[in-house]
C-alpha positions, 0 to 999 in steps of 0.5 A, a space after each residue: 394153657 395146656 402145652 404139650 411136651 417141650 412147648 412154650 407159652 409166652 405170655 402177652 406183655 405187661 406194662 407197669 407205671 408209677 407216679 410220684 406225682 398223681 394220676 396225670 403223671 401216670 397218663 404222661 409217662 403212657 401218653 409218651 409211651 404211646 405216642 414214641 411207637 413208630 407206628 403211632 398215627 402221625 397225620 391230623 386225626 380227621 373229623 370222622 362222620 358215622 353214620 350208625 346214628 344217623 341212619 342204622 340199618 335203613 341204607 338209602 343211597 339218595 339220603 346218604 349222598 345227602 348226608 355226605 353234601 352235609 357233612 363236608 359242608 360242615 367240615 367232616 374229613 371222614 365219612 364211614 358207612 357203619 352196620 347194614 350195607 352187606 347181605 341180607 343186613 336189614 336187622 342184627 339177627 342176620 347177614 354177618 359173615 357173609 361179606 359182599 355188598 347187599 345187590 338188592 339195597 345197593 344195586 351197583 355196589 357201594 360206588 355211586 356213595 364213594 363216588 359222592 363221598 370222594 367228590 366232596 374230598 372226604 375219605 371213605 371208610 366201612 363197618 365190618 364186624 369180621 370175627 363174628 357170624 350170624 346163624 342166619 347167614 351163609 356163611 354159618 349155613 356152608 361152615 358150622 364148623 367155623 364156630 367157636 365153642 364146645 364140641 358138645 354145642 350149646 354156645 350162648 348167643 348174644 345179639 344174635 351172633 356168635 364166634 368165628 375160629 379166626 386161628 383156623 387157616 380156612 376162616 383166616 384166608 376167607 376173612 383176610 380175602 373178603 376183607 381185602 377184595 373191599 379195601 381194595 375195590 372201595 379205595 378204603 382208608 379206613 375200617 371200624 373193626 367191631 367185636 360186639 360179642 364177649 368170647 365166652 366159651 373160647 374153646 377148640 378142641 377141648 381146650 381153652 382157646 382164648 389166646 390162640 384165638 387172639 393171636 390169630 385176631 392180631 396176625 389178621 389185622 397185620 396181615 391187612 395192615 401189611 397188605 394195604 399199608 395206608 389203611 387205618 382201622 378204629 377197635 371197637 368192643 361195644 364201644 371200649 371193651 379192647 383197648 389193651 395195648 395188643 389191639 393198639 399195637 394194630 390200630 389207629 383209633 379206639 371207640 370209647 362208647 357206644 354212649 354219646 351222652 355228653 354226661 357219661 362221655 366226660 367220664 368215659 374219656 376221662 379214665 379212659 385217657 387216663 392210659 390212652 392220649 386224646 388222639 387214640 380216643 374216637 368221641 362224637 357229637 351226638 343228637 340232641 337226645 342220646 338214644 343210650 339214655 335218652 337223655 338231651 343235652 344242648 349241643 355246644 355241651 356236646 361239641 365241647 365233649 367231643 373237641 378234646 378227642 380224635 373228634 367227630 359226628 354221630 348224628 343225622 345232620 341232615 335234619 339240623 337247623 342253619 344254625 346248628 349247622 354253623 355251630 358245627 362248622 366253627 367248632 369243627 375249625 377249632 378243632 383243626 386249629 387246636 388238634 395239634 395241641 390237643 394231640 401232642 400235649 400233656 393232660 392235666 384233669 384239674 380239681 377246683 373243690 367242686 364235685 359237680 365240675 369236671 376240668 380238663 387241659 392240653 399243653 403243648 409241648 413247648 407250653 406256649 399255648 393250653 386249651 383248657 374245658 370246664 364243664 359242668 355235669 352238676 350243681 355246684 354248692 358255693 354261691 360263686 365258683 372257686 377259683 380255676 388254678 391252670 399248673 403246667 404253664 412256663 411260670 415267668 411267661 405272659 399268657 392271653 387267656 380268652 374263650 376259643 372264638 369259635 365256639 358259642 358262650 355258654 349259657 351263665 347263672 351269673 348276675 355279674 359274669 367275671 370281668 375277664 369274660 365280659 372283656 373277652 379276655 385277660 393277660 396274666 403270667 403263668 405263676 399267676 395262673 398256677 398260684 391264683 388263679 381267674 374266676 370262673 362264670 356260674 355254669 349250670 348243669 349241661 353247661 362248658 365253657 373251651 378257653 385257651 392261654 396262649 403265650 402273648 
């Protein structure tokens, strides 16, 4: 920073945390935190459809309307129209900036697919990118001088897009206006607000300019926010590249990834919920082959990644079986059924001796009740699991531990699966449960298996 005489500079605040008790004491205390902010989402975390995954940049208002009829059938809350309805939007090397809806792909406005999507009773929400520009728009054309960067030039593009000076007043009132026009024309409750471009070369003037630049991002989401006061907005950084408290003192909801392998999600949740709780954390089911890694997975693994987070879809639904269908409603009630839980309890990421599983549980706040995933991302080295001890729970009080019955059965390798899964469940006290723990069945890889122990 440079300040010229008698200037000040305050710096962002720092949050320090420690634990006496492990790195889950750590996400309580922040969970806590987070969650004691007045302006902290209250209101159930909807199921949220994006439909980036599902049809990218080819809008087509019959095949949206279709996937709209899908989703709500399914059990969607949320449905967000991501990248591609704005001008001359076909690809990303060209349109951002210029922000008014695309007459030649949607001759009448977005309101044929608001009228479809509040029809089904969904909520209708929009992608916006506003912090960046294409070359290759208007607005870069009328405005060079909107940019970021150098005086001498030479800003490096990364995908095909570059920086807007939001601290410059004239950028900040077109940005603030386009933003609002639309908030308000579309009746949005919601925007997934994109930055998929490092601010490299932030400099004005001569100067270093990443701060101010910042400030200039959080005054404009205020600014929104205070004018639409019911408007929720998602971060997203190419996924979770600015999840710092700053961006979430504006936002409701962060996305941790633009990956929605099941396998990398599991560990992306889980450090990333190492500081943010699980209603902050947007994660999606995905396709049956992750088009990050190309990698398939079968869906219940994907649903049980998803479940415990601010859950949703990523995947053109329209082209799924009945059956798959069916396994999407039951899990999707589940997650109703249990995001009050899932939302407001105390994290527990459980360590059983085996490296190939990864073990997460919710508890309430009262302990009554815990939901619990056990997911298998490798193969393990014992002939038969060790056993699953659940910490956390009211020790003098009788639990009923059972699979959540919405959900499919994992696949087993089991010869004999354990005898309180082939009774569908079993009765223990919480000291037990803490102490020795159940069996748990033989996953293979690809594998998970939701339960929850509910006080009887």
């Amino acid at each position: 920073m440079s300040l010229e005489p008698g200037a000040s500079f305050r710096t962002p605040t720092a949050v320090f945390v420690w634990s006496d008790a492990g790195l889950d004491q750590i996400s309580h205390r922040l969970h806590s935190s987070l969650r004691s902010r007045p302006g902290h989402p209250r209101r159930p975390r909807p199921v949220t459809l994006n439909t980036w995954e599902a049809v990218y940049f080819h809008h087509d208002l019959g095949r949206l309307e279709r996937l709209a009829a899908v989703a709500t059938a399914v059990g969607v809350e949320r449905f967000v129209l991501d990248d591609g309805w704005f001008r001359a939007r076909r690809s990303d090397t060209a349109g951002l900036g210029d922000w008014t809806v695309d007459a030649q792909v949607w001759p009448d406005g977005l309101h044929p697919l608001l009228r479809a999507v509040e029809r089904y009773g969904m909520e209708f929400g929009l992608w916006f990118e506003p912090e960046m520009v294409s070359l290759d728009s208007d607005l870069a054309r009328e405005h060079p001088d909107w940019l970021l960067g150098p005086d001498d030039g030479g800003v490096r593009s990364w995908r095909n897009q570059y920086v807007l000076d939001v601290s410059n007043p004239q950028v900040f009132e077109y940005l603030f206006t386009a933003i609002s026009t639309l908030v308000s024309e579309y009746r949005l409750g919601y925007i997934k607000w994109d930055q998929n471009r490092d601010l490299i070369e932030a400099v004005s003037g001569g100067r270093a300019h990443l701060h101010r630049y910042t400030e200039a991002v959080y005054a404009l989401l205020d600014a929104l926010r205070a004018r639409h006061p019911d408007l929720e907005i998602e971060a997203c950084a190419s996924g979770g590249a600015r999840v710092d408290l700053g961006i979430l003192e504006r936002t409701d909801r962060v996305w941790a990834s633009d990956t929605n392998d099941p396998f990398e999600r599991l560990e992306i949740q889980r450090w990333t919920g190492l500081i943010l709780p699980p209603e902050l954390i947007g994660a999606h089911v995905g396709p049956p082959v992750a088009h990050t890694t190309r990698r398939a997975s079968d869906l219940g693994f994907r649903i049980a990644a998803a479940l415990f987070a601010s859950a949703g879809i990523e995947w053109d639904i329209t082209d799924c079986t009945p059956t798959e269908l069916d396994e999407l409603r039951d899990a999707f009630q589940a997650y109703k059924r249990l995001r009050a839980v899932l939302h407001t309890g105390r994290t527990f990421h459980l360590d059983n001796g085996d490296p190939g599983l990864r073990i997460s549980s919710v508890i309430s706040t009262d302990r009554g009740t815990a939901v619990v995933r056990v997911a298998r991302v490798a193969t393990g080295g014992r002939a038969l699991p060790a056993p699953l001890r659940i910490p956390g729970l009211t020790p003098d009080a009788l639990y009923e531990l059972r699979p959540v019955p919405e959900l499919r059965a994992p696949r087993t390798l089991d010869v004999t699966p354990p005898a309180w899964l082939e009774r569908g469940s079993v009765r223990l006290p919480g000291s037990t449960l803490a102490t020795l723990g159940v069996r748990l069945p033989q996953l293979g890889p690809g594998q998970a298996l939701v339960f929850e122990a509910v006080v009887c």
